[in-house]
C-alpha positions in Angstrom: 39.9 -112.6 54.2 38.4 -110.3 50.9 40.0 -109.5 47.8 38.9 -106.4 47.0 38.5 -103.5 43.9 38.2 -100.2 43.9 37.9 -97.3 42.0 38.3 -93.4 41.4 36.3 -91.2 39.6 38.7 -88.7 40.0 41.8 -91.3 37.9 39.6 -93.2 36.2 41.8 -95.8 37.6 41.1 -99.4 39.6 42.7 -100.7 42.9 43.1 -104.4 43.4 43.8 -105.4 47.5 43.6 -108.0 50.3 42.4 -107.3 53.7 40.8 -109.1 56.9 38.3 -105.6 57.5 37.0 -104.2 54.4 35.5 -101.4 55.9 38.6 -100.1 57.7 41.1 -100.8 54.9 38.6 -98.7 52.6 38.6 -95.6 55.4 42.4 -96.2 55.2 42.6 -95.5 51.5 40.2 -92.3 51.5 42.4 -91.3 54.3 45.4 -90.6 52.0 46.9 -93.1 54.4 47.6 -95.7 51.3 50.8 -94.3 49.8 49.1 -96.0 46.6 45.6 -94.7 46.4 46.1 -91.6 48.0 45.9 -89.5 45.1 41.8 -91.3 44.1 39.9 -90.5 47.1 37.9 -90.5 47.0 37.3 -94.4 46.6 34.4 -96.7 45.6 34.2 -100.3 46.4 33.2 -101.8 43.7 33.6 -105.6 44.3 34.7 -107.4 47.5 35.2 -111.5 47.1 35.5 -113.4 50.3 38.5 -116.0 50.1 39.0 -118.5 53.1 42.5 -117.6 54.0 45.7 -115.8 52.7 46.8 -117.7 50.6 44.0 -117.7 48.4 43.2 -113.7 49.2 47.1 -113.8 47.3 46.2 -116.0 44.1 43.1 -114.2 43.3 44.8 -110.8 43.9 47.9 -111.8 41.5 44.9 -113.5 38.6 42.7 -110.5 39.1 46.4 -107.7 38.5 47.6 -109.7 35.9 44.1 -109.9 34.0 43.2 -106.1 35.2 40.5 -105.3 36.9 38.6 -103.8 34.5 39.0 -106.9 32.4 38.3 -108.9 35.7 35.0 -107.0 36.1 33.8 -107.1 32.5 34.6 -111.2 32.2 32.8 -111.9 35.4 30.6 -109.8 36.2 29.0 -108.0 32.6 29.9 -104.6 33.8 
């Protein structure tokens, strides 16, 4: 399971999700097939954390909307 974050150059804006395949959820959103992204492709992952089951894939997603992921980023990773 990954919690996810990614972002558009074209809304300077950030996407927080949980998937089982990164690689196909991320085709999914520069698909347009998102209902919520689909107006960003095109998309860039910008951080993928691996979580051990849903549960915890849920908490981290919640922490990481409620703190914004921008805020997320710049507390735990310096960017």
């Amino acid at each position: 399971m990954f919690v996810y974050i990614l972002f558009s150059d074209q809304r300077s804006r950030y996407y927080v999700g949980q998937t089982t395949d990164i690689d196909k959820r991320l085709k999914r959103h520069n698909l347009g097939r998102v209902p919520s992204t689909k107006y960003g492709v095109p998309w860039k992952l910008v951080l993928q954390i691996s979580v051990s089951n849903k549960t915890e894939a849920l908490i981290l997603e919640r922490k990481i909307k409620k703190r914004g992921a921008k805020r997320y980023l710049d507390d735990h990773l310096g960017v």
